[in-house]
C-alpha positions as CSV (number, residue, x, y, z in Angstrom):
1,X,-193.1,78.9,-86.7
2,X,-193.2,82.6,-87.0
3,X,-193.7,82.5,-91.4
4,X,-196.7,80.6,-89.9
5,X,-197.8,83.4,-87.9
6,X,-196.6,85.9,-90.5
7,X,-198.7,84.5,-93.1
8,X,-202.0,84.8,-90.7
9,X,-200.9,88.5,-90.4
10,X,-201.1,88.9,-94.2
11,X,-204.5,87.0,-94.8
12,X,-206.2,88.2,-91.5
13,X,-208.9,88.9,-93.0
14,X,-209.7,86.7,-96.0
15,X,-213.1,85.9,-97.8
16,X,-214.2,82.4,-98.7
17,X,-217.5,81.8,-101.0
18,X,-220.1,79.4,-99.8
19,X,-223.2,78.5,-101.8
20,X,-225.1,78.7,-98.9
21,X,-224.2,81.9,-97.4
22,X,-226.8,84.8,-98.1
23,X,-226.2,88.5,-97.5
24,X,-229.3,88.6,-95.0
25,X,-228.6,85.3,-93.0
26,X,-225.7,84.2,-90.7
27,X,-224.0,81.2,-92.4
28,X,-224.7,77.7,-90.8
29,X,-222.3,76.0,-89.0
30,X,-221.7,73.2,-91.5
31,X,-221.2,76.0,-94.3
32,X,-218.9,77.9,-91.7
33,X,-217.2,74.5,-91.0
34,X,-216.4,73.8,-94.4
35,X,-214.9,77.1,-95.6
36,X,-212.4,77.2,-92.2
37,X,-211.2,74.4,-93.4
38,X,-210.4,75.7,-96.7
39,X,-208.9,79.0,-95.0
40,X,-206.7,76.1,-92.6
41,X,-205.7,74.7,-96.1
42,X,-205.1,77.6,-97.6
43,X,-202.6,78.6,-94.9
44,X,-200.8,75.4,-94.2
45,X,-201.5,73.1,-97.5
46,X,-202.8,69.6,-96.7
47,X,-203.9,69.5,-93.2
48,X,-205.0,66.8,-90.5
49,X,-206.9,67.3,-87.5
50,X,-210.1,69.2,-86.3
51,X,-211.6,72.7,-86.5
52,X,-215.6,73.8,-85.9
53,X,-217.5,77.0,-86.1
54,X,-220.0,76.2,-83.4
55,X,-223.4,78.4,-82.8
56,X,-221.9,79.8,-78.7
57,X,-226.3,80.9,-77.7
58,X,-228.3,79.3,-81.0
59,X,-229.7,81.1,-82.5
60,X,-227.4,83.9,-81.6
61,X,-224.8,84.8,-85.0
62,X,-222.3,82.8,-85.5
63,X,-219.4,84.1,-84.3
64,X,-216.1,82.1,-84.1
65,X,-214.2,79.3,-85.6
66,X,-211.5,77.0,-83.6
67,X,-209.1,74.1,-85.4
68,X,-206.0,72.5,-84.4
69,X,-204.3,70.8,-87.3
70,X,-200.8,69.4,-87.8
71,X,-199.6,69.9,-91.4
72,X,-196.2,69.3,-92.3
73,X,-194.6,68.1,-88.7
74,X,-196.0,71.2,-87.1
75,X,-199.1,71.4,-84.9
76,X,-201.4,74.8,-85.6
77,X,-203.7,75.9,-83.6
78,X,-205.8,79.2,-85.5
79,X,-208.9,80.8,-84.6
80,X,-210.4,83.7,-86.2
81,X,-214.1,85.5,-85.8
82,X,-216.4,84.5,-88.3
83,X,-219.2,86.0,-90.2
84,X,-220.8,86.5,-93.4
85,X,-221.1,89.3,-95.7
86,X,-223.0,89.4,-99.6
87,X,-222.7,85.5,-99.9
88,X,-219.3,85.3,-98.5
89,X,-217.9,83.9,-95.5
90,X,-215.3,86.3,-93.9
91,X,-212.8,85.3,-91.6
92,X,-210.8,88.2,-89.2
93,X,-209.2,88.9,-85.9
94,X,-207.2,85.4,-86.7
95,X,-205.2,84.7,-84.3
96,X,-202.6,81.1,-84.4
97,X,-200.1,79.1,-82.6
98,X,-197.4,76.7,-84.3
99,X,-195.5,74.4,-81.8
100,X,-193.6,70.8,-82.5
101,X,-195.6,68.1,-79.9
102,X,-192.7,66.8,-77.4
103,X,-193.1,66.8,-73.8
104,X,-191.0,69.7,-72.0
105,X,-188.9,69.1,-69.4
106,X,-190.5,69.4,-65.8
107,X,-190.7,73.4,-65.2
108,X,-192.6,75.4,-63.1
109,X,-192.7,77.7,-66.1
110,X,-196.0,76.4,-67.7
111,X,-198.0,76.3,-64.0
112,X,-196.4,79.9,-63.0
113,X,-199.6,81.7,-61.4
114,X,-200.9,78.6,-60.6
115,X,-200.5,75.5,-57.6
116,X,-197.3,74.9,-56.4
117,X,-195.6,72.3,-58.5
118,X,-194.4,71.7,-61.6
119,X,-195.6,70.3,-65.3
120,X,-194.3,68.9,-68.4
121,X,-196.1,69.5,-71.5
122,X,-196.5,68.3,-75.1
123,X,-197.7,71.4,-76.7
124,X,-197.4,75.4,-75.6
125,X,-201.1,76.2,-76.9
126,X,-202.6,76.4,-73.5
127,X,-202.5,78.5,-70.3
128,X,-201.6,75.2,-68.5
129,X,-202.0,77.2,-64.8
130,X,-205.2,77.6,-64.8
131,X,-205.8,73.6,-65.8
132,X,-203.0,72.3,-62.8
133,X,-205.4,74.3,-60.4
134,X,-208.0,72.1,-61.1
135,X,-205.8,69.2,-61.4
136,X,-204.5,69.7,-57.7
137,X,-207.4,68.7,-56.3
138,X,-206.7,65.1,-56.8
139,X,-205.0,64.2,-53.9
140,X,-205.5,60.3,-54.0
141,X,-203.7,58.1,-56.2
142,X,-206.6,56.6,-59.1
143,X,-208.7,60.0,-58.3
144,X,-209.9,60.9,-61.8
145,X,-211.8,64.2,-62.7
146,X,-212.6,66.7,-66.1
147,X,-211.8,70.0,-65.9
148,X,-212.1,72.8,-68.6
149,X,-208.6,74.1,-69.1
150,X,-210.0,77.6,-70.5
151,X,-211.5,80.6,-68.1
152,X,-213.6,81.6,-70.5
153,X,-216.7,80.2,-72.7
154,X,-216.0,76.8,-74.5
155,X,-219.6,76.1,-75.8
156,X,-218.7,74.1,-78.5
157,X,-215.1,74.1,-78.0
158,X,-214.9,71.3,-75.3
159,X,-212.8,69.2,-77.6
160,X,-210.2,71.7,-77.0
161,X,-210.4,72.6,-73.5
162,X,-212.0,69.3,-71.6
163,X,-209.4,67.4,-70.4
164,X,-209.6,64.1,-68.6
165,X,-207.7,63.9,-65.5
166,X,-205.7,60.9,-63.7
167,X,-203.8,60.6,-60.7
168,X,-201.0,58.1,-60.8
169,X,-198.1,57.2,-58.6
170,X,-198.4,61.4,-57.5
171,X,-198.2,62.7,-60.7
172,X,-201.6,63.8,-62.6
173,X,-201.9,63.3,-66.5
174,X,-204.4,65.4,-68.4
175,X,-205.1,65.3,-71.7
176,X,-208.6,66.4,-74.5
177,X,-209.6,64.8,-76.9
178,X,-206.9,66.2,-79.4
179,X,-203.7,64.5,-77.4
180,X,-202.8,67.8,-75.5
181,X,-201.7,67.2,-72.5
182,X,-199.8,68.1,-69.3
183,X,-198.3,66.0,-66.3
184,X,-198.2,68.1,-63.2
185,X,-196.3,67.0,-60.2
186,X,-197.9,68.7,-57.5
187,X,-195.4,70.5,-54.8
């Protein structure tokens, strides 16, 4: 995990050609797309999974790029600000996350700030408080819900930070669309 992160740290900030990139005009999201997931290559080899570079306000610059990818056992979550610059497209301020997908043991570790309770999860990319305070509100047993795990802005992220939410037997599964998820037991 941390030659992962140490090898973000020597190409944070890394340039990637596109033939559709112009000095004068933001790169599209398609062209932005494709050359994150050459950068995700080029930091982890072959890689599986899902990354975007979604417009946040079109047709406001682009701005960021979001992929969590599993490549060699690991899981790897990496951002990193996009933009584009004399027919390149520039990626900086990366930031990533490498983690093995297993369920924790039940802790009140991954919820601490949050509801009272505690959570098992399969991956240590998210703040998972902030999600089991939405998840508390299912009090019933077959109560279902979405919430956005993520105080923040998710346009075009929501496969990341929408997760579906069940109550069963008093425990409360939530997962997105990429398999993260978290089982709270509320207290």
């Amino acid at each position: 995990m941390k030659r992962a992160l140490a090898g973000l740290a020597v190409v944070c900030a890394i340039a990637v050609p596109s033939a559709s990139a112009s000095p004068t005009r933001t790169p599209s999201p398609k062209a932005a797309k494709a050359a994150f997931g050459n950068f995700l290559r080029q930091l982890y080899g072959t890689v599986h999974g899902y990354w975007t570079c979604p417009y946040e306000h079109p047709p406001a610059a682009l701005d960021e790029c979001l992929g969590e990818v599993r490549a060699e056992g690991l899981w790897h979550q990496v951002g990193a600000d996009v933009s584009s610059r004399f027919g390149e497209i520039n990626f900086d301020h990366v930031f990533g996350q490498t983690w093995r997908r297993r369920w924790s043991p039940y802790s009140r570790r991954w919820i601490a700030g949050g509801p009272p309770g505690v959570a098992s999860v399969n991956t240590t990319a998210y703040g998972w408080g902030f999600l089991a305070s939405g998840a508390a509100e299912l009090k019933k047993d077959g109560a279902h819900a979405k919430f956005l795990g993520y105080d923040g802005a998710t346009a075009g992220f929501r496969r990341f930070y929408l997760f579906r939410c069940t109550r069963r037997a008093g425990v409360v599964t939530c997962r997105n669309a990429l398999g993260d998820a978290m089982r709270y037991r509320p207290g």
